[in-house]
C-alpha positions as CSV (number, residue, x, y, z in Angstrom):
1,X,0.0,0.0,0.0
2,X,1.3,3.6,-1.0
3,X,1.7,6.2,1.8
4,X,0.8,9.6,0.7
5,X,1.8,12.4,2.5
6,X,1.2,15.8,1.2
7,X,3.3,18.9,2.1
8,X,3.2,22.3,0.7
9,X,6.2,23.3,-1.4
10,X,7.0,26.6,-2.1
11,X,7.4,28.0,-5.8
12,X,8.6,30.9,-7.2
13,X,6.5,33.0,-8.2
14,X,3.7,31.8,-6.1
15,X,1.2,33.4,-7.7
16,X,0.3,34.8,-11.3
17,X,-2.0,37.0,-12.3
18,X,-2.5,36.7,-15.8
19,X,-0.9,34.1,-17.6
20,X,0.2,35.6,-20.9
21,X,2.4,32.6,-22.3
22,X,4.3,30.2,-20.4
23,X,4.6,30.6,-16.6
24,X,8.0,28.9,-15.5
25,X,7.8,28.0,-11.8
26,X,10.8,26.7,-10.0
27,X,11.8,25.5,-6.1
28,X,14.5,26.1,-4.3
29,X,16.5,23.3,-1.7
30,X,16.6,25.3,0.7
31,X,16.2,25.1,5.3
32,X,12.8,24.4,4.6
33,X,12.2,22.2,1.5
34,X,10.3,19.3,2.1
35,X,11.9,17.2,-1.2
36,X,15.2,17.2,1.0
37,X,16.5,15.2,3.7
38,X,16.1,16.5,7.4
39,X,19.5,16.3,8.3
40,X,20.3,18.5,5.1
41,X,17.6,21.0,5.6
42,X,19.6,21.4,9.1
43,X,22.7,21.6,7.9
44,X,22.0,24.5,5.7
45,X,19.9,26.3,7.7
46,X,22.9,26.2,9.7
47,X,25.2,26.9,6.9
48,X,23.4,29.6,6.0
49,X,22.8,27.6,2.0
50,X,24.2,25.6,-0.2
51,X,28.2,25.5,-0.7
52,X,28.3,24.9,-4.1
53,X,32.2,24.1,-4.1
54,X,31.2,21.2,-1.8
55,X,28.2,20.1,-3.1
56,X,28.1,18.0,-6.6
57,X,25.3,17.1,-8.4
58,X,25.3,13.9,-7.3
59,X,25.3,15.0,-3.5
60,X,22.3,17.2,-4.2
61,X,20.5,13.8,-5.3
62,X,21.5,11.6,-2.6
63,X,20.1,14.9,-0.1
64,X,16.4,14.4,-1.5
65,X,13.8,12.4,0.3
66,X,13.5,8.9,-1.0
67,X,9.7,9.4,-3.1
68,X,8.2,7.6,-5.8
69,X,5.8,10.1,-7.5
70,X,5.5,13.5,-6.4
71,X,2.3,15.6,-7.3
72,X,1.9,19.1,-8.0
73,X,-1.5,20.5,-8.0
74,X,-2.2,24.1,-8.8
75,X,-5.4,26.0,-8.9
76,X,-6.5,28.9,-10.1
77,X,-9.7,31.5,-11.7
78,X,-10.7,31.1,-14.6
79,X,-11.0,34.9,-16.2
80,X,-13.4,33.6,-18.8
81,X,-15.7,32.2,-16.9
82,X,-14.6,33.0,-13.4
83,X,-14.9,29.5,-12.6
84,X,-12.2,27.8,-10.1
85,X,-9.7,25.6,-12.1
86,X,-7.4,22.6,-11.4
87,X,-4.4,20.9,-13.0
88,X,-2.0,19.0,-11.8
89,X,1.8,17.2,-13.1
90,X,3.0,14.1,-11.7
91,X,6.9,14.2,-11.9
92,X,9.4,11.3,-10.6
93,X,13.6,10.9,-9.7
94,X,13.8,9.5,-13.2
95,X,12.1,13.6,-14.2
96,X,14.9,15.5,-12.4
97,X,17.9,16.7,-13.9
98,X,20.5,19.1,-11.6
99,X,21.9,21.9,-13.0
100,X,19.3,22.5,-16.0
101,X,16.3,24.5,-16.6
102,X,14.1,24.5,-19.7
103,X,14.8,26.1,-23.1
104,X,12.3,28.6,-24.6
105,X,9.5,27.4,-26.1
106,X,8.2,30.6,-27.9
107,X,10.1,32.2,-31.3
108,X,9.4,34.7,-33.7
109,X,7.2,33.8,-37.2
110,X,9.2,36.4,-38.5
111,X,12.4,37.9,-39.1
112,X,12.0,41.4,-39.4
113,X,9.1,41.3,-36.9
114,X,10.9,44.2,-34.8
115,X,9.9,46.4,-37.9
116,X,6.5,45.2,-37.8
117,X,6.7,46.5,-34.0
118,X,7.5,49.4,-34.8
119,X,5.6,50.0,-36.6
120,X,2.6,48.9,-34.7
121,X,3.7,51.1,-31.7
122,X,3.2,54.2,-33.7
123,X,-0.1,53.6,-34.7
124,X,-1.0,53.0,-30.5
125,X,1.3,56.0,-29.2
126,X,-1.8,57.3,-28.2
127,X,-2.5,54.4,-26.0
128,X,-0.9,53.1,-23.3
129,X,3.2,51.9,-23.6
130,X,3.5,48.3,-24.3
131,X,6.6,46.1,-23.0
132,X,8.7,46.6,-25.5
133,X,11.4,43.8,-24.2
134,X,8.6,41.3,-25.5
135,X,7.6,40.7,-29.2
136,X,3.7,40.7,-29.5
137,X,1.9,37.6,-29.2
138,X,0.9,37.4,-32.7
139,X,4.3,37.2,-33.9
140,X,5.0,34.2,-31.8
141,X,4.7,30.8,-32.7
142,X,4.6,28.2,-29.5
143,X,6.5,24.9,-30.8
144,X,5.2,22.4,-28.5
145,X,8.0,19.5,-29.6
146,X,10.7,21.8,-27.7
147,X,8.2,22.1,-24.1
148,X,10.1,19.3,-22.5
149,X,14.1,20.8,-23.6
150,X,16.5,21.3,-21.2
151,X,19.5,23.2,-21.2
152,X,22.6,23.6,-19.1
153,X,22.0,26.5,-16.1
154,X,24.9,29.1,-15.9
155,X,27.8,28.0,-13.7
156,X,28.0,24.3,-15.0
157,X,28.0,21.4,-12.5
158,X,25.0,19.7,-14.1
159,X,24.7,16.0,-14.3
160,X,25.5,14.4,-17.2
161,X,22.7,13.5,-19.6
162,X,23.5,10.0,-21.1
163,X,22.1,8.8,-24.0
């Protein structure tokens, strides 16, 4: 028989307002994470974090809790129909990789689309500023075969990724 036990993790950013595209979540190992061992969560809480010079990739695996499956369940309005929503992801050890974070999902239909942009934001100068660090959405195409991609995080130390 399976034991479930269900803790609250925290993400980052815990909430969202309005999800425009893609909303990347992460966790950090930190004092008070529940995915690590207790004896780690002590150690650097009395550390004061992680050492990265000490710790490997392989070290920050054998400091997780032994689990199976673990469950994420998020919840959320609806601002079409103001209705409450659910979903939820199942990941397991075989799912985590140390040291990488996704890829982009998102790029532009077209090349020149800055120009398109600009000239779009002169028709609207009467209205107010966009973001102009983002391209607009409908010059973005979402390419669903790269949503599970990972890539190597800045600073190296990831696992290896054998094939």
């Amino acid at each position: 028989i399976e034991g479930r036990v269900y803790y609250p993790i925290n993400l980052e950013p815990s909430d969202h307002p309005y999800f425009r595209r893609v909303w990347y979540i992460r966790h950090t190992l930190d004092g008070h994470s529940p995915l690590l061992k207790e004896s780690v969560r002590e150690k650097i809480k009395k550390d004061g974090g992680w050492d990265p010079q000490k710790y490997r990739y392989q070290d920050m695996l054998a400091s997780l809790v032994d689990f199976h499956r673990i469950r994420f369940t998020f919840k959320g309005t609806s601002a079409v129909s103001n209705a409450l929503i659910f979903s939820q992801k199942i990941f397991t050890i075989e799912d985590l990789y140390v040291g990488y974070q996704f890829g982009q999902i998102f790029y532009e239909k077209e090349r020149w689309g800055w120009l398109r942009r600009l000239w779009k934001s002169q028709q609207k100068k009467k209205e107010e500023p966009e973001d102009d660090t983002s391209p607009d959405d409908d010059n973005l195409i979402l390419d669903k075969r790269l949503i599970h991609d990972i890539l190597p995080q800045q600073g190296g130390g990831q696992e290896p990724i054998g094939g």
